[in-house]
N, C-alpha and C positions, 0 to 999 in steps of 0.2 A: 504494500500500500504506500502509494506518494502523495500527501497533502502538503506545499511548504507556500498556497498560497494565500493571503487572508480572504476569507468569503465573504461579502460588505453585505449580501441580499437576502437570503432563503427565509421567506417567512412561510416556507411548507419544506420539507425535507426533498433535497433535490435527490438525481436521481441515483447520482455517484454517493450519494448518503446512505440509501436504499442498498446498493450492491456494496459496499464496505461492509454495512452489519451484516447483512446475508453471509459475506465471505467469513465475518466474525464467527457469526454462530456453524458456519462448518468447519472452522478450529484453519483457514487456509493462513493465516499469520496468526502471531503471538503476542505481539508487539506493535507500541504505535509510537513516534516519537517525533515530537514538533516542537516549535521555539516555544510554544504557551496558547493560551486557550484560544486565542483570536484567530489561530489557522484553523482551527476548527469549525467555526462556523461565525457566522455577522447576529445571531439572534439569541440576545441572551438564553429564555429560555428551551428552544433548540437545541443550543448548543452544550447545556446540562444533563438534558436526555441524552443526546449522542454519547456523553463521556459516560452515563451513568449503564448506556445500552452496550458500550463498548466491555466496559467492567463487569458487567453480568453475564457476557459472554467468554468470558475468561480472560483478554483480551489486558494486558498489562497498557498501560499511559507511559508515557516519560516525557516532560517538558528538558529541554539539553538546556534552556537560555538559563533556568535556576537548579538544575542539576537535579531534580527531582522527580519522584516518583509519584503519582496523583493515586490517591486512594481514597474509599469515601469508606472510613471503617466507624461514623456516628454522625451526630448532630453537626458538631464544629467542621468537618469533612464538607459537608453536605453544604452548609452557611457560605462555607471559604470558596468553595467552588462558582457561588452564585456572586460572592461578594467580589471573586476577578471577573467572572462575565460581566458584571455591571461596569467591573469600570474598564474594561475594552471598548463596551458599547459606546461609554463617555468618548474613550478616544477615539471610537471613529467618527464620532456625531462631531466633533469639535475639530476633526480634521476635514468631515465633509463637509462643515460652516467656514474654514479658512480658504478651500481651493472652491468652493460653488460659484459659478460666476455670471448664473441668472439669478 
């Protein structure tokens, strides 16, 4: 699996969304590993599901940019993960209000 783009759109699960988990849940990788949450998808809560859908499928995370391993093992897991969605969404929202030039 190759994701190293940021996705600014998906407000429905595109379609390359669709065959990543499919491939997830028939064990074809093991691993997934991106700079951080924002290549993963443009829509906060989307892009929750996906990590949360990737993980249930056995499917390890690994952000390289903080060297870590994303795991949602309770509550605080689960907060932390929305609490970077949110604020990616910020930065893309504030970097699509700096270059929009209608």
């Amino acid at each position: 699996m190759q994701r190293e783009t940021a996705c600014s759109t998906p407000s429905v699960a595109s379609e390359s969304d669709k065959a990543e988990l499919n491939a997830a849940e028939r064990h074809v990788f093991d691993a997934v590993v991106v700079r951080d949450e924002s290549r993963l998808g443009g829509d906060t809560n989307r892009t929750s599901l996906f990590i949360q859908d990737l993980l249930d499928a056995g499917v390890r995370l690994f952000y390289y940019f903080t060297d870590e391993e994303v795991t949602i093992d309770g509550a605080v897991d689960k907060l932390m993960i929305n609490v970077r969605n949110f604020a990616s969404s910020i930065g893309r929202r504030s970097v699509r209000g700096r270059t929009n030039t209608t």
